[in-house]
C-alpha positions in Angstrom: 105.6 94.0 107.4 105.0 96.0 110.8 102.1 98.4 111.1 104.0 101.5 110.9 105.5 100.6 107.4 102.2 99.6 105.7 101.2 103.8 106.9 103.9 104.7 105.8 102.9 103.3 102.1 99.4 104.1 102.4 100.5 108.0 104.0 102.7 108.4 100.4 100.0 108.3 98.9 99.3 111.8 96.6 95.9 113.0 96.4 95.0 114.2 93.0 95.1 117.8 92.2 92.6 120.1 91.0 93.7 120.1 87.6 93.8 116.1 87.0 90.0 116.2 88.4 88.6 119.0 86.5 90.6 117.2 83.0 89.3 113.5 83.9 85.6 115.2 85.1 85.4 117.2 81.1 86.6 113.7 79.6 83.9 111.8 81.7 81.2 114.3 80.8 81.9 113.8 77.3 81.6 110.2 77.3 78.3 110.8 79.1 77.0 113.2 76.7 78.6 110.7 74.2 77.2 107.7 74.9 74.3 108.5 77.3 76.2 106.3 80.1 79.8 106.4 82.3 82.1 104.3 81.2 81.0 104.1 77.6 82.2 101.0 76.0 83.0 98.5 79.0 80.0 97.6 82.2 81.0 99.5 85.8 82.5 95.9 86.2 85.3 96.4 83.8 87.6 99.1 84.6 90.6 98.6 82.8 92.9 101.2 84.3 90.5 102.3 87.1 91.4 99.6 89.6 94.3 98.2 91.7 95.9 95.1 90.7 95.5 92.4 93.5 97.5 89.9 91.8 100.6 91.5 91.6 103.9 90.0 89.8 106.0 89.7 93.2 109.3 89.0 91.7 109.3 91.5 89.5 108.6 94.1 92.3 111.5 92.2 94.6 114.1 92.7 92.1 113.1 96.4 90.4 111.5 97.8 93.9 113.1 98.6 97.1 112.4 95.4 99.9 108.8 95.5 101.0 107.4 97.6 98.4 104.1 96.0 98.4 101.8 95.4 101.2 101.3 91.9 103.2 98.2 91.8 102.1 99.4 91.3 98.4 102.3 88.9 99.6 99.6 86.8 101.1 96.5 87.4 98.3 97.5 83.8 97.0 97.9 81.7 99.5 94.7 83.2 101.8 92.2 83.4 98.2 93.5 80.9 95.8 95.1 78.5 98.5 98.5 78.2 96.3 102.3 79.9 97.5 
């Protein structure tokens, strides 16, 4: 995947707007206030729905997504980390 694909994914990015911050800033003030700690129920270490999935289910994105809709980096992830195609 060339260089000026990968900005292009990266530049489609859209920023969150004012509205989704102010709503997800009163929900994390009231688990806070809740529970005396952000997040309240799982450690800083489990995020479920707060991170990006590295290992990502490539067919599934080959035959519902448009070609390349994933970056090289995520095509590779197995081979270069867990040494496996």
């Amino acid at each position: 995947m060339d260089h000026q694909y990968r900005a292009g994914v990266k530049g489609s990015v859209t920023p969150y707007d004012d509205q989704f911050i102010a709503c997800l800033g009163t929900v994390a003030q009231h688990v806070f206030d809740t529970y005396g700690r952000f997040p309240g129920a799982f450690t800083t270490m489990v995020l479920p729905g707060f991170v990006q999935a590295v290992h990502l289910d490539l067919e599934f994105y080959d035959k519902h997504y448009r070609e390349s809709s994933y970056l090289d980096s995520h095509a590779n992830h197995s081979r270069r980390w867990h040494g496996r195609e």
